[in-house]
N, C-alpha and C positions, 0 to 999 in steps of 0.2 A: 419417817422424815420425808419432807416433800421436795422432789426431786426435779426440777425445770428435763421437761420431753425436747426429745431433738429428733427431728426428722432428718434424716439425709439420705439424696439420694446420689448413685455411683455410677455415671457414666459411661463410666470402662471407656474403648474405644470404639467411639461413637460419634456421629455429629461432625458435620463439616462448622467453619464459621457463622454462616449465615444461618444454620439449621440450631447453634449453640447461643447467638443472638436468642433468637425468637423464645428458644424454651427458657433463658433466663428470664427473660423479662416476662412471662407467663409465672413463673416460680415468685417471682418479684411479687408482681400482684396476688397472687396466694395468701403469700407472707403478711403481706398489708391489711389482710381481713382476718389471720389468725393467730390471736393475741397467747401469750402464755407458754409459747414451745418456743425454740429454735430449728431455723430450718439451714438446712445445707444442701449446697449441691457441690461435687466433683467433676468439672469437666477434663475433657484428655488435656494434658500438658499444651497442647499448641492454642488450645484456645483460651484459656488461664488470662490472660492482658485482655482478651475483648470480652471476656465474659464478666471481669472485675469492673470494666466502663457501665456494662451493663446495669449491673447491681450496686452502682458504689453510696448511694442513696438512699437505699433499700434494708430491710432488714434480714437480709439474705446474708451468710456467711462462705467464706467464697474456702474451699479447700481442696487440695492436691492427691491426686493418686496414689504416691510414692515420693520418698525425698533419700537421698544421701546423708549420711552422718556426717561426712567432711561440711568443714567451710568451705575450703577452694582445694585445688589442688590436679591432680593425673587421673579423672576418673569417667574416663569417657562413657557420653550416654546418660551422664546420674544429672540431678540438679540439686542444686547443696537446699538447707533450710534457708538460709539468708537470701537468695534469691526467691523463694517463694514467698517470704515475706515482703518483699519486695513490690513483688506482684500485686498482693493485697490479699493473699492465702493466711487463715485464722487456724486452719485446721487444715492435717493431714492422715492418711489414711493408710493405718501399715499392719504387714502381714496377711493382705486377703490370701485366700488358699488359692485362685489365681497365678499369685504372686510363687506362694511356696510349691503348690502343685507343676506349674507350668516351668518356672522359671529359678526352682530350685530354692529358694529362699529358705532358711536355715533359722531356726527358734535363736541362735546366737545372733545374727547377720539380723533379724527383725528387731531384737534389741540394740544394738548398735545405730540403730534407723531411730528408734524412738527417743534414745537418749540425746543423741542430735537434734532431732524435736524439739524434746524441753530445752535445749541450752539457750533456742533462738527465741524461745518464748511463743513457740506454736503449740497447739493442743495435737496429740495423736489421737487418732482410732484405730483405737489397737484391733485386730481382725483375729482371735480365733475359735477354733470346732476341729468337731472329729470328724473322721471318713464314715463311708455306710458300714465297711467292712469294720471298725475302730467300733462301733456304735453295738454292732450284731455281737464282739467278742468280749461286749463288757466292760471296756475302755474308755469310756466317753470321758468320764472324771479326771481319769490318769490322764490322758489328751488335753484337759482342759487346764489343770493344777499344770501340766509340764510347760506348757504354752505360758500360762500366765506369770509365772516365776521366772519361765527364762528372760520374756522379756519386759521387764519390772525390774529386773536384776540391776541394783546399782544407783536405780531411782532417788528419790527425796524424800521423803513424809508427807512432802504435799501434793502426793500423786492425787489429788479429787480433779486435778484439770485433765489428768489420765480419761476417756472414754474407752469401754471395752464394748467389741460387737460381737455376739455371740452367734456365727455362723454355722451351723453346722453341712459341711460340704457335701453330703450328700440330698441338702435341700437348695443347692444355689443352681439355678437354671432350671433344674426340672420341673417346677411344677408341683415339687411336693414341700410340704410345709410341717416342721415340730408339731405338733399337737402344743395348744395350750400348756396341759401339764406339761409334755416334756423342756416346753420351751422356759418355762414357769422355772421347773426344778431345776433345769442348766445355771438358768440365770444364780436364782438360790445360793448354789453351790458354788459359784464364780463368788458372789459378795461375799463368799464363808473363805474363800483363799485370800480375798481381798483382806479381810479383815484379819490376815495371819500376816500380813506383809508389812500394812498400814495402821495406824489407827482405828478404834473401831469407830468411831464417828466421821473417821474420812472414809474408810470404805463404804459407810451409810449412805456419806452423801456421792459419791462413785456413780457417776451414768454409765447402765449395763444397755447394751442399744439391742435387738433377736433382726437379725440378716437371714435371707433365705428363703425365695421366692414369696417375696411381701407383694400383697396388691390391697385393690379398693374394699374386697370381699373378705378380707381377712384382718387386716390391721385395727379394727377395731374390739375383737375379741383377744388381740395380742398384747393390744395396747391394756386393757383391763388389769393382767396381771399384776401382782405385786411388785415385783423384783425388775420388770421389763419399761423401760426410762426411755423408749424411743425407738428408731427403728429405722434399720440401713437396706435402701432400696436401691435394686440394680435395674432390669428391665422396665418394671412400671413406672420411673421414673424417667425415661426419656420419652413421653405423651403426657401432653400437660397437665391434662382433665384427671388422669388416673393418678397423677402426683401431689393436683390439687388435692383429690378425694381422702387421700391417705394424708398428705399436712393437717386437714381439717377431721381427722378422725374425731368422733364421739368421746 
């Protein structure tokens, strides 16, 4: 089944205004010369309204770091889905190991975020992977099957606007990267849980995105894979040239 690629990249906290200006509309014209994928980009929360001015023209899909499950309500610090839709956010970004490593985020707590998602009619990216030490112990699968069911749990059948990023966190920042196979057989085995949850023809058409230290010298041989629908970029994505290079993979 032929699957529409989606590039995104993830900001993190990065980028003042003026520095979030200039790289959208770099990303803008990317987008404008490469037909057949979807591209995205995550800027931090504060710049989310000047970066949608940006791009509202464009074929750039504008989407959020993290969202709250609630509509409104006591929840200081969160921003609900309905406000980022608001904004002009398509797509939101949930469960980075960031998120769960740093600041605790909970395989229940990440599903509660996504189910909020879909109600507003946003697409999530679901974010998970295993540790180095999960990886070395044999666990990769058992991390990936527990992640994906917890937060899935509860969904619809027509989870294919679902996107899963397949990070494994012992490849985010450093420098080091899946090997094709392994990145290949993650994927793999994600569409095989996918397809226990969903339909097997929704999980077919399912975008599996491989996160984790993506750049210009790699995403082409990542992108080749079967199972691998796209690709979630952090660092090479805040320099235009290397964002373009990777939008316009072979």
């Amino acid at each position: 089944m032929s699957r529409r690629p989606l590039i995104a990249g993830n900001w993190k906290m990065n980028l003042d205004l003026a520095q979030s200006k200039a790289l959208a509309a770099a990303v803008a014209a990317s987008a404008s010369r490469a037909a057949g994928r979807d591209v995205v980009i995550a800027p931090a929360t504060t710049a989310l309204a000047t970066v949608a001015e940006v791009i509202r023209d464009s074929r750039v899909i504008l989407a959020a770091q993290n969202v709250c499950w609630a509509e409104s309500g006591a929840f200081t610090g969160e921003v609900s889905p309905a406000m980022l839709k608001e904004l002009g956010c398509g797509m939101v970004i949930l469960g980075h190991s960031e998120r769960r490593q740093i600041f605790g985020e909970t395989d229940e707590l990440v599903g509660r975020r996504l189910r909020g998602t879909l109600a507003q009619g946003l697409t999530p990216i679901l974010c998970i992977g295993e540790t180095g030490s999960e990886r070395e112990a044999g666990q990769t699968f058992a991390v990936l099957e527990r992640q994906t069911r917890a937060a899935l749990a509860g969904t619809s059948a027509g989870g294919c606007e679902i996107v899963i990023a397949y990070e494994p966190v012992w490849a985010i920042g450093t420098g080091k990267t899946a090997s094709e196979a392994q990145a290949q057989e993650a994927h793999a085995f994600i569409r095989g849980v996918l397809g226990g949850l969903f339909e097997k023809k929704i999980a077919q058409a399912m975008r599996i995105l491989y996160g984790g230290s993506v750049h210009a010298g790699n995403v082409d041989s990542l992108m080749a894979q079967e199972d691998i629908d796209g690709v979630l970029v952090g660092g090479a994505s805040l320099k235009a040239d290397s964002f373009d290079r990777i939008v316009k993979y072979l």
